[in-house]
N, C-alpha and C positions, 0 to 999 in steps of 0.2 A: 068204744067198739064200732057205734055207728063212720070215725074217721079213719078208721081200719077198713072195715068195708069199700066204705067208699076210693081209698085210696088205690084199694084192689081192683074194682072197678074198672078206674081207670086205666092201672096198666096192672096186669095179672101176671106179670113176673118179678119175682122176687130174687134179688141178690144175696147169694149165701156167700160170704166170705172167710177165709182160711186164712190171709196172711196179708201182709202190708200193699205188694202188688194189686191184690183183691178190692183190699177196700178202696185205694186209688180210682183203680176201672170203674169201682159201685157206686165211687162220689159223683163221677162223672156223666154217668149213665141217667136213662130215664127214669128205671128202678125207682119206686117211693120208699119200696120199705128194705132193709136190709136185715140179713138174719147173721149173726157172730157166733161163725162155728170153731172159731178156735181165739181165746184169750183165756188170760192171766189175770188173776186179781191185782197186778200191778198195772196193767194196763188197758184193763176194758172200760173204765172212764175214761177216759182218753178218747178210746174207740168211739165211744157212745158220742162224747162231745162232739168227733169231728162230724158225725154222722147226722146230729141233731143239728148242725149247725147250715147243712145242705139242706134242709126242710125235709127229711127223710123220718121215717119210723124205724126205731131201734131197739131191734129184740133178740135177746141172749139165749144162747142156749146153754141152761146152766150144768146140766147133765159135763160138758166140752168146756167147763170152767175152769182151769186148770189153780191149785191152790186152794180150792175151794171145795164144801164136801155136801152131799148131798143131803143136807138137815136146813132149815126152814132157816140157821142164822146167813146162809147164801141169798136169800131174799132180803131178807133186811139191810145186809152190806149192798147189795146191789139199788137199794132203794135210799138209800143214805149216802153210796157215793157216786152214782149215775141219774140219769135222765132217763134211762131206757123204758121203753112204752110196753114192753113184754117180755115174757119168757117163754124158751121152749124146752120141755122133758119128756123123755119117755115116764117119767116117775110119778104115777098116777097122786099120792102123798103129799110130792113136792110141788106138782101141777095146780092142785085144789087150796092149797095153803098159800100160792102167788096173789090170789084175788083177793087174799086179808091186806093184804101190801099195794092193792092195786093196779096189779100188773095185766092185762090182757094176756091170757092163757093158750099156750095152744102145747095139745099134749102128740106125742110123734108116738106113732107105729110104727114096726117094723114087720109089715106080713109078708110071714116066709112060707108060711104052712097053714093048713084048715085050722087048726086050735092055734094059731096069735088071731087069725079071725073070726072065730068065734069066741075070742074072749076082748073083744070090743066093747061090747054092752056092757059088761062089769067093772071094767077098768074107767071106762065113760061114765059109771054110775058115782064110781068113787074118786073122779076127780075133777066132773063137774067141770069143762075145758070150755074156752068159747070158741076153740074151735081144734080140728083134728087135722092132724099133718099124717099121709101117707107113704110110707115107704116101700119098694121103689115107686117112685111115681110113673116109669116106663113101661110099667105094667095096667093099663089102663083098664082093662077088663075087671079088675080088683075095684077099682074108685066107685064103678058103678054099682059094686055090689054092694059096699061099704054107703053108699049114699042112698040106696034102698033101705038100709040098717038103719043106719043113724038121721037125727034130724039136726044136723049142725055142721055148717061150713067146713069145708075140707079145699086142705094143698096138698099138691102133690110134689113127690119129692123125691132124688135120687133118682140116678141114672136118664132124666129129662134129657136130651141131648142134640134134639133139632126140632125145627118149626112141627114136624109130623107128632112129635111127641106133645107137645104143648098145646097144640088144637086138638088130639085124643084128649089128652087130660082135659079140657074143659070143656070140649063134647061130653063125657061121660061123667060130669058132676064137678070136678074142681072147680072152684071159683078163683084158685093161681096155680102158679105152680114157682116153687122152690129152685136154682139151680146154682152151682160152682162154677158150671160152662158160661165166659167171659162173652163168649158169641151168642148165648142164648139171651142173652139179656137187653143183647141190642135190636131184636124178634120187633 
């Protein structure tokens, strides 16, 4: 966790990648850690290898696993046939049962309304994350509220889409921020 952090640190933008394009741009990039929002159980080794092989941090989001189904045997494949340094779910269950496997956890939000955020605390209690990923993260007035809440590292995430958005997010509590945007990442 301590080489998570630290990697964030350094540069607090994260590369979310969706498709071959993506990951190309993410290998290249300053980017340390990369998040895989879209593979196949046919191919997210692959994925992982080329990513790990850049000196990058590689973590799936198993929830956008396609092939794959949301029960605890998703982690175990994932740790029998990749390298990947983490996972990310919304699935508080699936979030808490990765760190049997030792994966670096980070559980996603999606706050749409008053009740997805106040039921943070519960969902946090039951999956035990080492760290919180927020959605959208363009909403930065949220992060800070959420980082009042909770006592654990938080990304922001979704809809990030220029320098103004990325300096709110870590003004108001992000320690990165998440993004798809190719240009945000060269920030």
């Amino acid at each position: 966790m301590e080489h998570v952090m630290s990697q964030m640190e350094d540069n607090p933008i994260i590369a979310g990648i969706k498709d071959e394009q993506s990951l190309k741009t993410a290998l290249d990039s300053e980017c340390k850690i990369v998040f895989v929002l879209n593979s196949t159980i046919m191919n997210v080794a692959s994925i992982v290898s080329r990513i790990k092989k850049h000196n990058k941090l590689a973590f799936i989001h198993v929830d956008l696993l396609e092939g794959a189904s949301s029960k605890e045997v998703v982690l175990e494949f994932l740790r029998k046939n990749t390298a990947a340094d983490g996972i990310i779910s919304t699935k508080a269950p699936l979030v808490k049962q990765a760190r049997n496997y030792g994966f670096i956890t980070i559980h996603r939000f999606f706050l749409t309304d008053s009740m997805s955020y106040h039921s943070i605390d519960r969902q946090i209690s039951n999956s035990d994350p080492d760290i919180i990923e927020t959605c959208p993260g363009g909403m930065t007035k949220t992060i800070g509220w959420v980082k009042n809440k909770v006592n654990l590292p938080i990304i922001a995430s979704g809809l990030v889409c220029d320098k103004e958005d990325v300096v709110n997010a870590l003004k108001n509590g992000a320690i990165a921020i998440s993004s798809t945007n190719t240009e945000v990442w060269a920030l």
